[in-house]
N, C-alpha and C positions, 0 to 999 in steps of 0.2 A: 504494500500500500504506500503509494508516493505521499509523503511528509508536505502539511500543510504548514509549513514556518514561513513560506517566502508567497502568502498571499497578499497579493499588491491591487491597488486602484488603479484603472487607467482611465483617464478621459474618454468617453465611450468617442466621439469625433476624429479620436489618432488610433481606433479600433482599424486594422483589417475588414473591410467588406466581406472577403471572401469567408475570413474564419468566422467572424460574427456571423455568417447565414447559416452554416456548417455547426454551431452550438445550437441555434434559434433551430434547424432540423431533426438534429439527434433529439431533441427534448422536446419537442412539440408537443406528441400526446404524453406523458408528463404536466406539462405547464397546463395545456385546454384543461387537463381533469379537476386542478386546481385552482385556473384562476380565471377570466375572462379570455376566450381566444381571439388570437390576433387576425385581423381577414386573411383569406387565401391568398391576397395579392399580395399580399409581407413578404413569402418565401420566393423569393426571386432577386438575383443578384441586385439590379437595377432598383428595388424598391428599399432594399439596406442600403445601399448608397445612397439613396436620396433619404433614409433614416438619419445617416449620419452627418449630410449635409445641415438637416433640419436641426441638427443636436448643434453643433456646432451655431446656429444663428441663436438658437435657446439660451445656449449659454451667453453670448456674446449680448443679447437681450437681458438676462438677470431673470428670465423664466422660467429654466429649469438647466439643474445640470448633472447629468449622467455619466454612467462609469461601467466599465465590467470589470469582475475581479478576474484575477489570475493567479493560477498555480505556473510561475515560471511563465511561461508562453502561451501554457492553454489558456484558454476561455471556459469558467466553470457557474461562472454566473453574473447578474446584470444588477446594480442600483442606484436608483435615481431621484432625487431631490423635484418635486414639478412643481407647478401652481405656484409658484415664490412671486409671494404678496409683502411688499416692500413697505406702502405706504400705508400705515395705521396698522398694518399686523404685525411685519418682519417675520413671516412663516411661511414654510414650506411644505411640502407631501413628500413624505418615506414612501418607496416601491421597491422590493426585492424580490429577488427570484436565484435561488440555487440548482442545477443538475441536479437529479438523481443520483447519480454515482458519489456525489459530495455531501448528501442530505446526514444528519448526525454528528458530522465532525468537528463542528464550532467556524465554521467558516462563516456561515449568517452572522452570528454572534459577533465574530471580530470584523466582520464586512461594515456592518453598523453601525460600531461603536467609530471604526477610519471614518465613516461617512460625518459623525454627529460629530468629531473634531474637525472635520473640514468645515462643518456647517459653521460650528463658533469659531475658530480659529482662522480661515481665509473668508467667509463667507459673511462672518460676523449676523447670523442666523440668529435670533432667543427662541425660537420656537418650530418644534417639527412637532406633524401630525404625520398616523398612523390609523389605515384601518386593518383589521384581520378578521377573516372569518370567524367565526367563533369555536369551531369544529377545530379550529386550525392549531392546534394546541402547541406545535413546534413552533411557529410563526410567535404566537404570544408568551412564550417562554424569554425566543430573542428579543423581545421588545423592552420585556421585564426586564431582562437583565443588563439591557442598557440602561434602562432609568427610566422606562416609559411607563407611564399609568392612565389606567381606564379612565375615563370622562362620559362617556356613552355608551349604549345599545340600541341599535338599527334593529328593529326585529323584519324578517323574510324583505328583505331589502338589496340584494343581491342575486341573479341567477345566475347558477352555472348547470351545463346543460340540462337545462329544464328543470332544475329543483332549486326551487329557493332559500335562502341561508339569509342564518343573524347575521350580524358586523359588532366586532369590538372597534369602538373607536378611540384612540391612545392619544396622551400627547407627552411632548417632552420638554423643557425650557434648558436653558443653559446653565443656569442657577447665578446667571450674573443679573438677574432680574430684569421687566421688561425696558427696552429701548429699541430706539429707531436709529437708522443713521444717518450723524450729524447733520447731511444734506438734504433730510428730510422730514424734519421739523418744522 
């Protein structure tokens, strides 16, 4: 079993096309089981390209900024910071997703915790929100154990295919208490 010590972030933008399609493939039915599926027209080189184009204007916007983790070179999984409400909030949306093959080994967990120091730290972020299924009981463990707490429940608020599901909804602060930034006061 190859050692998770050297899992890193990368800006999903300076992502490989080609390997991002070839991760987004092998784990397809995987992810549809679990979380909303992505249209047909996603799996096609030219539509990840134009993904990452779009990531890269997101972030250059302050909309959203995405990343996929890495074991060394692979690609094992995807997370993303979206919806970054600057003015009157300073918050953002948690989204992650692990492989299968990696699911139990603490990589969510440490994926998370890189992301919410990028979020305080370069992003100067106070606030990430989280939702999780409620079923999802791996999902809400990692959230926990970043520092994240309940605030809500969405009851059958959620389909996935064709059955619907509660939402835990999380949040988390930075614990530097709320602010905005300076230039938007």
């Amino acid at each position: 079993m190859k050692s998770t010590d050297d899992l890193s972030l990368c800006l999903l933008e300076d992502v490989d096309a080609a390997a991002l399609l070839d991760f987004e493939l092998q784990h397809r039915a995987f992810f549809e089981a679990r979380i909303n599926a992505r249209a047909a027209s996603y799996y096609r080189l030219e539509a990840v390209q134009a993904s990452l184009l779009e990531a890269r204007e997101q972030r250059a916007a302050d909309r959203a900024h995405g990343f996929v983790l890495q074991l060394g070179a692979e690609i094992v999984g995807r997370i993303n910071l979206t919806a970054v409400e600057r003015q009157h909030f300073n918050r953002a949306q948690l989204g992650y997703r692990i492989g299968e093959p990696w699911q139990g080994r603490g990589l969510a967990t440490r994926a998370v915790a890189q992301v919410l120091q990028h979020a305080r730290q370069t992003l100067d972020l106070w606030r990430i929100e989280a939702v999780a299924r409620a079923g999802n009981l791996g999902s809400l463990r990692v959230l926990e154990r970043n520092g994240f707490t309940p605030y809500g429940h969405s009851r059958q608020s959620m389909c996935i295919q064709g059955e619907w599901h509660d939402q835990i909804l999380l949040e988390w602060r930075s614990g530097e208490g709320p602010h905005l930034r300076p230039t938007q006061v």
